[in-house]
C-alpha positions as CSV (number, residue, x, y, z in Angstrom):
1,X,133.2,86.4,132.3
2,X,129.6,84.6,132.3
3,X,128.6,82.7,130.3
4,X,126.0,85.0,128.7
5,X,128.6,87.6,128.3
6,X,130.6,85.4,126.6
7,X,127.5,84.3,124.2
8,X,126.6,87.7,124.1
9,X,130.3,88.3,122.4
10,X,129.9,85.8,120.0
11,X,126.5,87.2,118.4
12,X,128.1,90.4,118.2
13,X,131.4,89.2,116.6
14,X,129.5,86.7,114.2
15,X,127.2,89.1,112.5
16,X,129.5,92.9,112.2
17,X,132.5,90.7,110.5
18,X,135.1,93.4,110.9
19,X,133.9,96.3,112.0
20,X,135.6,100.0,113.5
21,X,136.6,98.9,116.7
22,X,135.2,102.1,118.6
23,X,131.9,101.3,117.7
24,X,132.5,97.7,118.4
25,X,133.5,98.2,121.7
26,X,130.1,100.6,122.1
27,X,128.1,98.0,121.0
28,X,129.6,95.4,123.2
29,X,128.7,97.3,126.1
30,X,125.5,97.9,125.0
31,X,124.4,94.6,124.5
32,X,126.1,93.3,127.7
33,X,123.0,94.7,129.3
34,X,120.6,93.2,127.3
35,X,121.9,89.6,128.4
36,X,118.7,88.5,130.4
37,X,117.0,88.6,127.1
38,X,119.0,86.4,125.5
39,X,116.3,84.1,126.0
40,X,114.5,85.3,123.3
41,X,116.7,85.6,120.7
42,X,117.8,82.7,117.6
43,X,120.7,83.1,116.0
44,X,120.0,81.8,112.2
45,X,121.8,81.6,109.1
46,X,120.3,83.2,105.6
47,X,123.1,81.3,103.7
48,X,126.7,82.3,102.0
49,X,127.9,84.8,99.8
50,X,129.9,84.6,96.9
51,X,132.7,84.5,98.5
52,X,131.8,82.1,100.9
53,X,130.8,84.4,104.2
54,X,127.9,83.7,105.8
55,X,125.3,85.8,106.5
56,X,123.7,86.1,109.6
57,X,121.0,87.2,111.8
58,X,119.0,87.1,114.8
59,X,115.4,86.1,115.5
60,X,113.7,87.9,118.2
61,X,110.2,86.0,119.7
62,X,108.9,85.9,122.6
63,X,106.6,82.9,122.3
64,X,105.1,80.4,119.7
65,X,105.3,81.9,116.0
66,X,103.1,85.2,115.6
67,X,103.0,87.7,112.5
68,X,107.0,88.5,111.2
69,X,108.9,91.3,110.5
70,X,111.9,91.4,108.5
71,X,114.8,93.9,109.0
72,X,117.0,94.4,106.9
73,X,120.6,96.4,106.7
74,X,123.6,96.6,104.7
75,X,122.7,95.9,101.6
76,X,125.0,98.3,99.7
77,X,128.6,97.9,101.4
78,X,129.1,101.8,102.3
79,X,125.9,102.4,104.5
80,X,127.2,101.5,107.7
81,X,125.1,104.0,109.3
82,X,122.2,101.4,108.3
83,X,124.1,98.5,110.0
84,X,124.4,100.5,113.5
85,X,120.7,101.2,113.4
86,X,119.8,97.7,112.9
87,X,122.2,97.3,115.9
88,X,120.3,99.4,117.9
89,X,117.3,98.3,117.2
90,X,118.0,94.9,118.3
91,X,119.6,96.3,121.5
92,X,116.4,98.4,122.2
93,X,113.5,95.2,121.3
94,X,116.2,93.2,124.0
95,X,116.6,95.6,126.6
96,X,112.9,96.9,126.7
97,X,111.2,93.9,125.9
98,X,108.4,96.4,123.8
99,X,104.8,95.2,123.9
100,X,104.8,95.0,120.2
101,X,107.0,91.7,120.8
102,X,103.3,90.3,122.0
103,X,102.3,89.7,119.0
104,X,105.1,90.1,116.7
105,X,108.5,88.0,115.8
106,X,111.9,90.1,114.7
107,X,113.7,88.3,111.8
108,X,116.8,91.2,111.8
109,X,119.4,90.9,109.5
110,X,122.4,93.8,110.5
111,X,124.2,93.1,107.3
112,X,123.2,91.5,104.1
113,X,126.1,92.7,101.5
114,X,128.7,90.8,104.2
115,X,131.8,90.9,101.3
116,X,131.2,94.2,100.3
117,X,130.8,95.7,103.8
118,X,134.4,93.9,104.6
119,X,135.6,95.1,101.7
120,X,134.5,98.9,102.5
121,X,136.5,98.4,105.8
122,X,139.7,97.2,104.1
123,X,140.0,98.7,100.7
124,X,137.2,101.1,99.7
125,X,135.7,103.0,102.0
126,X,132.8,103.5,99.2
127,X,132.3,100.3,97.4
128,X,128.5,99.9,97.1
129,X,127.9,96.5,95.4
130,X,128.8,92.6,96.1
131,X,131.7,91.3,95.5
132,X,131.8,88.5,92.6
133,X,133.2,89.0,89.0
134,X,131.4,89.6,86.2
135,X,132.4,87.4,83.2
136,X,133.9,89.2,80.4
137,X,134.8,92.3,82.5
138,X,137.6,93.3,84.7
139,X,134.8,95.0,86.8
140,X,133.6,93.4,90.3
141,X,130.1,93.4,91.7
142,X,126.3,93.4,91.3
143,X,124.0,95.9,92.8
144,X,121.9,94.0,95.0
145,X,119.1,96.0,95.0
146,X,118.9,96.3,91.6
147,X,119.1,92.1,91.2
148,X,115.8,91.4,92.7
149,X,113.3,89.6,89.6
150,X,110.4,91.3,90.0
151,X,110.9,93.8,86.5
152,X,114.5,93.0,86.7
153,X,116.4,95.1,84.4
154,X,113.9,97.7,84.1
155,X,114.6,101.7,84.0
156,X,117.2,102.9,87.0
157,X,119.1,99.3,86.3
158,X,122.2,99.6,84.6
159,X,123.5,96.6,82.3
160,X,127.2,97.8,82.3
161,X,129.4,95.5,85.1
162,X,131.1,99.2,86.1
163,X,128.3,100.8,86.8
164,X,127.3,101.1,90.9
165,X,123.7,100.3,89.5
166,X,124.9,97.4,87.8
167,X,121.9,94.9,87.5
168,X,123.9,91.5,87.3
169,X,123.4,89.1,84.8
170,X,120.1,88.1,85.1
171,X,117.6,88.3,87.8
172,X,119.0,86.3,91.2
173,X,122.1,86.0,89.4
174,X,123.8,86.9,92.9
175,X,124.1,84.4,95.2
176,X,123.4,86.4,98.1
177,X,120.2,87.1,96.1
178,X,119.5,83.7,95.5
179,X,119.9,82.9,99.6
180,X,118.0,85.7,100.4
181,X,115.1,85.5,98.8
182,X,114.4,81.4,99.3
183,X,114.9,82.6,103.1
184,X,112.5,84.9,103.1
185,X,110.0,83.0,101.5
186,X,110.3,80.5,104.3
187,X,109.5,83.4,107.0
188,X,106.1,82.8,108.3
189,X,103.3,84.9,108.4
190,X,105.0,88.5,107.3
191,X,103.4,91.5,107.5
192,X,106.4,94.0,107.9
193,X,109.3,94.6,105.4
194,X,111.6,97.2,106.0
195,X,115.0,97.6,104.1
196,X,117.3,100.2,105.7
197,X,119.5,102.4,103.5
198,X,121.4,106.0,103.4
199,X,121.0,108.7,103.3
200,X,118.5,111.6,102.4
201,X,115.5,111.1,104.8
202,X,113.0,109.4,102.9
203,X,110.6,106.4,103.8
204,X,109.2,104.9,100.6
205,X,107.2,102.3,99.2
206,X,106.4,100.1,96.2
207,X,106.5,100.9,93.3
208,X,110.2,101.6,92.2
209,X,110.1,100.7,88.7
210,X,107.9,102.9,87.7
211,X,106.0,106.1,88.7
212,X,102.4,104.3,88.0
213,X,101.7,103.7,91.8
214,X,100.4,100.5,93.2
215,X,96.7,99.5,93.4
216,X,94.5,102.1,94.7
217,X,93.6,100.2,97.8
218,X,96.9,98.7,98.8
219,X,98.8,102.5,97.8
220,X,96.0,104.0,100.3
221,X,97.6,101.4,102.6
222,X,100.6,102.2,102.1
223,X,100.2,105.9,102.6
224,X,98.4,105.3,105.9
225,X,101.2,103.5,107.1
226,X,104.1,105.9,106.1
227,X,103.0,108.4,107.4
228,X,102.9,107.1,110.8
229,X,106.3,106.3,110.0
230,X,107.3,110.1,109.1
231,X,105.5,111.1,112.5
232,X,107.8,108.7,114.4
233,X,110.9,109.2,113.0
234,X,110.4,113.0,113.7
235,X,110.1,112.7,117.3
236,X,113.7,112.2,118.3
237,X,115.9,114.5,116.1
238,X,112.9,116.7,114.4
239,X,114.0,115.3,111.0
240,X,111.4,115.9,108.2
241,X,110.9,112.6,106.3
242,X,110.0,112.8,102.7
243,X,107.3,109.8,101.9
244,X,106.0,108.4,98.8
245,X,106.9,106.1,96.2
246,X,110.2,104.9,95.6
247,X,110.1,105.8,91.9
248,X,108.4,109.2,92.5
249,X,110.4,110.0,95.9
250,X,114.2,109.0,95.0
251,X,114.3,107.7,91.7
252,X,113.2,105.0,89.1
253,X,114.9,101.7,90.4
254,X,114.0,98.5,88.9
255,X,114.7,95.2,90.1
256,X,114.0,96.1,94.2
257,X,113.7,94.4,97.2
258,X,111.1,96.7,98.0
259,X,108.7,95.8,94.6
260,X,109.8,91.8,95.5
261,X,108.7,91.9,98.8
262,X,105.1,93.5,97.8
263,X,105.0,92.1,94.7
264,X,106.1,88.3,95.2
265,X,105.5,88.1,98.8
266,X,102.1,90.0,98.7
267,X,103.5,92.0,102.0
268,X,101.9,95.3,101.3
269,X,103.7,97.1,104.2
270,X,106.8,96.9,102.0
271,X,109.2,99.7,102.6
272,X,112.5,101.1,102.7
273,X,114.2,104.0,104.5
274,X,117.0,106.2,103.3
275,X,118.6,107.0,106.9
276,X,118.7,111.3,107.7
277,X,122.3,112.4,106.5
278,X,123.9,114.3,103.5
279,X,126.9,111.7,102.5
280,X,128.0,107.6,103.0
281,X,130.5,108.4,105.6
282,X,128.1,109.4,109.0
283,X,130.0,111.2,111.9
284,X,130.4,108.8,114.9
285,X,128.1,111.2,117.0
286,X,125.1,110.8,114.9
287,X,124.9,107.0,115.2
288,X,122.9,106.7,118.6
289,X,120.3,109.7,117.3
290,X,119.7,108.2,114.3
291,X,119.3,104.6,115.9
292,X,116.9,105.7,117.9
293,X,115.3,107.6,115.2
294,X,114.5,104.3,113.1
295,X,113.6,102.7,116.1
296,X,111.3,104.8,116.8
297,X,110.0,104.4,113.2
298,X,109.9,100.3,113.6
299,X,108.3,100.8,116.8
300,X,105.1,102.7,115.8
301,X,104.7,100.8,112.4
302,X,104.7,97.7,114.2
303,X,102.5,98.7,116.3
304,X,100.1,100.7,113.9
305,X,100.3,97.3,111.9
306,X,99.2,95.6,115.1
307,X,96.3,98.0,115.7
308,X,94.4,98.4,112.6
């Protein structure tokens, strides 16, 4: 084995944690072909979670430090059908070496949730939230996405420790909050946030916690940008994309990583995507279809961003 195969390995194995070792095995072979461009890719570390896992992820520049994007999977424990896109994306920005990687640097980060996504492949198949007690319940977890400060413990946001939309204790009570959100702050010059989730085919922006939309010029923005995103990400399966804001698209959800990254990051292409699919638990076959469906969808925001 080479030496880049074997450092090839080692990414892999760092980031996925345990992972179903079909897909494992896919993605080893994948990336075995992207070796000649390890060159351009950083491991770096986010920080730990509360149970002491790191969390990982992989910087992708091709030359001295341009405008950032941030990619972000896994961070409710069930969606591993967001963790295998984020895969794929990173196999694709490796193997093609797109011209958006010009002018661009990939921060990727496959899974944030690390306990929780173990946890879903030893116990619960369904667990949705971190993995660190509440005090004064027998209930485990904060929803991540719901623990963000920015109107933390608004409408959508539940204060009971059992509920899946629990908000935590007070805003960046998680750690895995607290880690994230110093690291991104330290990410220069970002101008693309994307957090990946399932399922129901929807790309959204800011605002979630609340149906009052953002200001008139950034939401015109916004709207520009998603739908070139609901163009691309029909191209490869001719899946319909619903777009608008989170609040008025999904539902009310306070306390977002979506509203944080506009809000105290001032990023206004802030969005998220809710991968194509109809339930948590994605057949094995749709995994390459839908990666390249959201790559498709990073690819031509990038580059709109680039362009205009």
């Amino acid at each position: 084995m080479s030496p880049g195969t074997k450092r090839s390995i080692w990414i892999l194995s760092d980031i996925l944690i345990p992972f179903v070792l079909c897909l494992l095995i896919g993605f080893l072979n994948l990336f075995r072909s992207s070796i000649s461009s390890l060159d351009i890719t950083q491991l770096f570390d986010v920080g730990d979670t509360y149970l002491g896992t790191r969390i990982r992820g992989i910087k992708i520049s091709t030359g001295a430090p341009r405008r950032s994007v941030i990619l972000q999977a896994g961070i409710h424990a069930r969606e591993w059908i967001t963790v295998t896109s984020a895969l794929y994306i990173i196999q694709q920005l490796l193997i093609l070496r797109p011209p958006v990687l010009d002018q661009l640097d990939f921060y990727i980060v496959p899974v944030f949730n690390v306990d929780g996504y173990s946890y879903t492949h030893t116990n619960e198949r369904l667990w949705r939230k971190s993995r660190e007690p509440n005090s004064g319940s027998t209930c485990i977890g904060t929803d991540l996405n719901r623990n963000y400060e920015y109107e933390w413990g608004g409408g959508g946001a539940s204060p009971s420790p059992c509920s899946d939309t629990y908000r935590g204790a007070y805003a960046s009570s998680a750690p895995e909050l607290q880690v994230m959100t110093q690291w991104m702050r330290s990410v220069p010059n970002l101008l693309f946030y994307l957090d990946i989730h399932c399922c129901g085919a929807m790309f959204m922006s800011a605002w979630g916690y609340t149906e009052t939309l953002p200001p008139s010029q950034d939401y015109s923005r916004m709207n520009s940008i998603m739908q070139v995103a609901r163009s691309a990400l029909r191209t490869e399966n001719d899946h319909i994309y619903s777009i608008g804001s989170i609040a008025n698209t999904i539902y009310i959800a306070s306390g977002s990583s979506v509203d944080y990254s506009y809000t105290n990051l001032d990023v206004v292409a802030s969005f998220t995507v809710e991968v194509f699919g109809s339930g948590f638990v994605a057949p094995i076959s749709s995994i390459l279809p839908l990666g390249r469906e959201i790559y498709n969808c990073v690819y031509s925001v990038s580059n709109y961003l680039i362009n205009s």
